[in-house]
C-alpha positions as CSV (number, residue, x, y, z in Angstrom):
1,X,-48.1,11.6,-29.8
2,X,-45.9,14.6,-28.6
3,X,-44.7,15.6,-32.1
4,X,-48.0,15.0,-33.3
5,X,-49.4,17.5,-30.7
6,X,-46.7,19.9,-31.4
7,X,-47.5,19.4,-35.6
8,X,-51.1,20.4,-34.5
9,X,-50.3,23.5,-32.4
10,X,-47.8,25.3,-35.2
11,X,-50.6,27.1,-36.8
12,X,-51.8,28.3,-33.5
13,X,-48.6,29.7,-32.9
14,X,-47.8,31.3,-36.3
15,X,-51.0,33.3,-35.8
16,X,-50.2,34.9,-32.6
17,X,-46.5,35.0,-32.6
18,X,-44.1,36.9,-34.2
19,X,-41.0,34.6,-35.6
20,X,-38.8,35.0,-32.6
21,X,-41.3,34.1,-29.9
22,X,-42.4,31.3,-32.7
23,X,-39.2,30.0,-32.4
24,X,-39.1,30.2,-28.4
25,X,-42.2,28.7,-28.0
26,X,-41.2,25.6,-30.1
27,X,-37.4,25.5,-28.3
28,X,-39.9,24.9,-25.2
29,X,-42.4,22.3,-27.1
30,X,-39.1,20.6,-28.5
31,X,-36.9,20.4,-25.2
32,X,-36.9,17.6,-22.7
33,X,-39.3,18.1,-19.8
34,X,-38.0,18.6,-16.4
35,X,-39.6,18.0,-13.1
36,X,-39.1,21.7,-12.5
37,X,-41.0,22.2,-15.6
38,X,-43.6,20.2,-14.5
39,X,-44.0,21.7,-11.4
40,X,-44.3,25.1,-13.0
41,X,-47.2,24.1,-15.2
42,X,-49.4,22.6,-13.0
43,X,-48.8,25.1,-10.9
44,X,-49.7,27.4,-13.0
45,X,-52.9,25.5,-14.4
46,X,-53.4,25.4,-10.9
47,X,-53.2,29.3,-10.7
48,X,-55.2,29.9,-14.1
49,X,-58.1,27.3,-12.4
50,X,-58.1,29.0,-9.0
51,X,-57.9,32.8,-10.3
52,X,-60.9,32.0,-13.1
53,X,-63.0,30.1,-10.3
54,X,-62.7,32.9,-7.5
55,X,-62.7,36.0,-10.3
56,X,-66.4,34.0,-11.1
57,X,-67.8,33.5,-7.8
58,X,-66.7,37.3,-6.3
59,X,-68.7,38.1,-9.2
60,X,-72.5,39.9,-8.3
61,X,-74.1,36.9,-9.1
62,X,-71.2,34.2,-9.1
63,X,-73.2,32.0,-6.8
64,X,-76.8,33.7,-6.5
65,X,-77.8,32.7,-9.9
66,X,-75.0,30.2,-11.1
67,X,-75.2,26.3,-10.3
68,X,-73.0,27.0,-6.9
69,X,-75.9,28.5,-5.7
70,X,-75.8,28.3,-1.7
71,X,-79.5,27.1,-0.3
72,X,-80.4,26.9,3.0
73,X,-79.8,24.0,5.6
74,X,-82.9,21.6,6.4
75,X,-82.9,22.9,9.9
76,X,-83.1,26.2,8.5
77,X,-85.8,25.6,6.4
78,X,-88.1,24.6,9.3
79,X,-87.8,28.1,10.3
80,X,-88.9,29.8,7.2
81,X,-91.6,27.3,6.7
82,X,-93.3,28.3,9.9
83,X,-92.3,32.1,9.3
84,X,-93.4,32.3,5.4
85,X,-96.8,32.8,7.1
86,X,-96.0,35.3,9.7
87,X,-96.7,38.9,8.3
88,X,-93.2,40.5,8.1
89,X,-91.6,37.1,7.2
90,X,-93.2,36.3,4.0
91,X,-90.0,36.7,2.1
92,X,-88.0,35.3,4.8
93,X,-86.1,32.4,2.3
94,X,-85.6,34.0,-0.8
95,X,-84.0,37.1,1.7
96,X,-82.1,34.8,3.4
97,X,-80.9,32.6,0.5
98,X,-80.2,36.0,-1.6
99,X,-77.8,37.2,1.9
100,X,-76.1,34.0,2.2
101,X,-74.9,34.2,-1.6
102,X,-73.8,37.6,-1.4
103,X,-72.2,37.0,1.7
104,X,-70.1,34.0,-0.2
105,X,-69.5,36.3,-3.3
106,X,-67.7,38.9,-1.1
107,X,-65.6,36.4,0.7
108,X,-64.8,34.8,-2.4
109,X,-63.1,37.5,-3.1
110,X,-60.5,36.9,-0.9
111,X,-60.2,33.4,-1.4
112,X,-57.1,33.1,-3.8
113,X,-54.1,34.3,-1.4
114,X,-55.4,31.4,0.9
115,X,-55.5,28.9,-2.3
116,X,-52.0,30.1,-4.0
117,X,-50.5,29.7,-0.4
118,X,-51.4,26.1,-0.7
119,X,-50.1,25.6,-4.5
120,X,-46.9,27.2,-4.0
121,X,-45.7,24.3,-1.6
122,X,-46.7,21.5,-4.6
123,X,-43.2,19.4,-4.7
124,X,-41.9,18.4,-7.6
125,X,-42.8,14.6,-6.6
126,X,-46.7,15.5,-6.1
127,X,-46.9,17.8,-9.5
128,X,-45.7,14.5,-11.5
129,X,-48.3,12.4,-9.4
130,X,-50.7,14.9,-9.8
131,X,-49.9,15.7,-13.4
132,X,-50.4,11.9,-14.4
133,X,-53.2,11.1,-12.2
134,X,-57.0,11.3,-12.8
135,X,-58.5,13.8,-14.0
136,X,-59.0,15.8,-11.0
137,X,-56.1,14.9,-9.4
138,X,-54.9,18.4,-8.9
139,X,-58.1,19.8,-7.4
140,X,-58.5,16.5,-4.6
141,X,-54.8,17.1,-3.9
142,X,-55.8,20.7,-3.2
143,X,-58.8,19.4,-0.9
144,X,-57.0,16.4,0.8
145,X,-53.9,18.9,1.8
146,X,-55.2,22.3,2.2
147,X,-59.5,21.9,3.3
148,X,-59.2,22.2,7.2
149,X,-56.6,24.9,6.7
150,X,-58.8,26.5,4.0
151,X,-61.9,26.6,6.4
152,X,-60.1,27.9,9.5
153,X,-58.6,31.1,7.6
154,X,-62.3,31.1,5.1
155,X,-64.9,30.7,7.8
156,X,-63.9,34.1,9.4
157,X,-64.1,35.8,6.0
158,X,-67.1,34.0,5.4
159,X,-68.7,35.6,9.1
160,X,-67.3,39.6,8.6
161,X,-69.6,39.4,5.2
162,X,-72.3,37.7,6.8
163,X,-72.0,40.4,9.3
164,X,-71.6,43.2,6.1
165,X,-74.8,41.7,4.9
166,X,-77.1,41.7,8.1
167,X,-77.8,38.3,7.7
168,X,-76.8,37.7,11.6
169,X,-79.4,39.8,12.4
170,X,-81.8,39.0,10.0
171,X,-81.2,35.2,11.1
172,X,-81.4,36.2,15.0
173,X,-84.8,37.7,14.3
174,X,-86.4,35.4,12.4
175,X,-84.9,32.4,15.1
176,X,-86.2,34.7,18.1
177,X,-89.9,34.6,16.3
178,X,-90.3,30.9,15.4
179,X,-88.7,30.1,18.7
180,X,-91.8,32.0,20.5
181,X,-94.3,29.9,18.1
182,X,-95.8,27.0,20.4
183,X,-94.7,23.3,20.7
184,X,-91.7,24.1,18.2
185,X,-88.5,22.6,19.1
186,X,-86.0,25.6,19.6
187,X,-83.6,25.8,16.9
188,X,-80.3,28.1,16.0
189,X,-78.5,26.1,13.2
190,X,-75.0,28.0,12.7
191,X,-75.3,29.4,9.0
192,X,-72.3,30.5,8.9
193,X,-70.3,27.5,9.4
194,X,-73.0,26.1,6.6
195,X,-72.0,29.0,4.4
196,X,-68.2,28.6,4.1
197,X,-68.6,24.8,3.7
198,X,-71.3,25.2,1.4
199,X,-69.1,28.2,-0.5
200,X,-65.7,26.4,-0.4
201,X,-67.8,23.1,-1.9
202,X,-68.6,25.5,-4.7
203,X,-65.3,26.6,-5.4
204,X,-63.4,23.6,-5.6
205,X,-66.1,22.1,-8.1
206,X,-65.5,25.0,-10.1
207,X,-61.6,24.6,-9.8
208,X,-61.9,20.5,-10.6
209,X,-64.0,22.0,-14.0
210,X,-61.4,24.1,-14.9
211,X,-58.8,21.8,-14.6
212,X,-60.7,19.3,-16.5
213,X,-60.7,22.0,-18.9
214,X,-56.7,22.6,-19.9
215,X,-56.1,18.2,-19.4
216,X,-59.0,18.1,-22.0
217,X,-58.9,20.9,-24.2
218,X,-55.9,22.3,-26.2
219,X,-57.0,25.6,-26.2
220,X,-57.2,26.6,-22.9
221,X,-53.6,25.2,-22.4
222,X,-52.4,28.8,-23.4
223,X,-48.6,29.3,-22.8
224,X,-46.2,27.1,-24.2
225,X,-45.4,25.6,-20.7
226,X,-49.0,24.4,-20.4
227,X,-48.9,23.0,-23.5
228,X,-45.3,20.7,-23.1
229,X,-46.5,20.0,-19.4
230,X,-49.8,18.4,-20.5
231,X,-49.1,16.9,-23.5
232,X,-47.2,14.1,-21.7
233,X,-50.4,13.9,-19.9
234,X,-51.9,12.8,-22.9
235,X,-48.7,10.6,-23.8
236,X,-49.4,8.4,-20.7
């Protein structure tokens, strides 16, 4: 299966190389695989995943109009169904919905030091588990290890663009209104801790995509590395 992978890729590689890096390239395709090799590539699929995902969702737009969109909680929405018909407020979801994501899109931002923290301590025993493990294996490892750590640092970044964005005070207002409206239950559901779970959720189902991505599709294994590291995934 390997040489038949590495018949496959010598046209690729004639195209883009000249013949010394050719003949680099295939001293790497031809060697035997080490555990410090493996470790490199999945860390750096890892890497390629992670720096993709967070380039997308700091994007204008990365979550607002993508399928990471962030929507309100339930207890949230009771507000701005009650406000929706309060003059001043008629806007109030598609306001705060639009905040929320633009609030996530800035911290995104500076999301990957906390996420290549967390790949840098992969061992070489996990990156061979991980490498011939399921499909996401790399991305729940990532979750499992690194998720409470990831909030802690996140949910901060996640509250200074809330607070860049007004949407505390746009929140505060709209919850001092409907609190005022007779026989409703007093509510003040914590968005932001909504937010950074809701944001974080997004990213790591973008990362597991793009790590789907290079175990399933040659050409987005692209360095040599990549492409010895993964093709004993698909030896297995």
């Amino acid at each position: 299966m390997r040489k038949l992978f590495v018949f496959i890729m010598i046209p690729f590689f004639m195209m883009s190389c000249d013949p010394k890096q050719l003949q680099q390239a295939m001293d790497i395709l031809n060697s035997p695989l080490t555990n410090a090799e493996v470790a490199k590539g999945l860390k750096s699929a890892l890497d390629l995943g992670v720096g993709n995902s967070v380039d997308f969702l700091s994007a204008n737009d990365g979550y607002y109009q993508s399928i990471y969109k962030i929507l309100l909680p339930a207890e949230a929405q009771k507000v701005t169904n009650k406000l929706k018909f309060i003059p001043g407020f008629e806007d109030i979801e598609e306001v705060l919905v639009r905040k929320i994501n633009r609030s996530a899109e800035d911290a995104a931002g500076k999301a990957g030091p906390i996420f290549l923290s967390a790949i840098k301590s992969i061992s070489f025993t996990d990156a061979m588990n991980i490498l011939m493990g399921n499909k996401n294996a790399a991305t729940q490892y990532l979750h499992t290890g690194t998720y409470n750590q990831l909030y802690t640092e996140f949910d901060p970044v996640i509250g200074n663009s809330m607070s860049k964005f007004n949407v505390e005070g746009y929140w505060a207002n709209a919850v001092n209104t409907y609190n005022k409206i007779p026989f409703v239950d007093k509510v003040n559901p914590d968005l932001s801790d909504h937010v950074a779970n809701a944001a974080l959720k997004g990213m790591f189902s973008l990362i597991e995509k793009k790590e789907l991505g290079i175990r399933t599709d040659l050409n987005q294994r692209t360095t040599a590395l990549l492409q010895k590291v993964f093709a004993k995934q698909d030896g297995q």
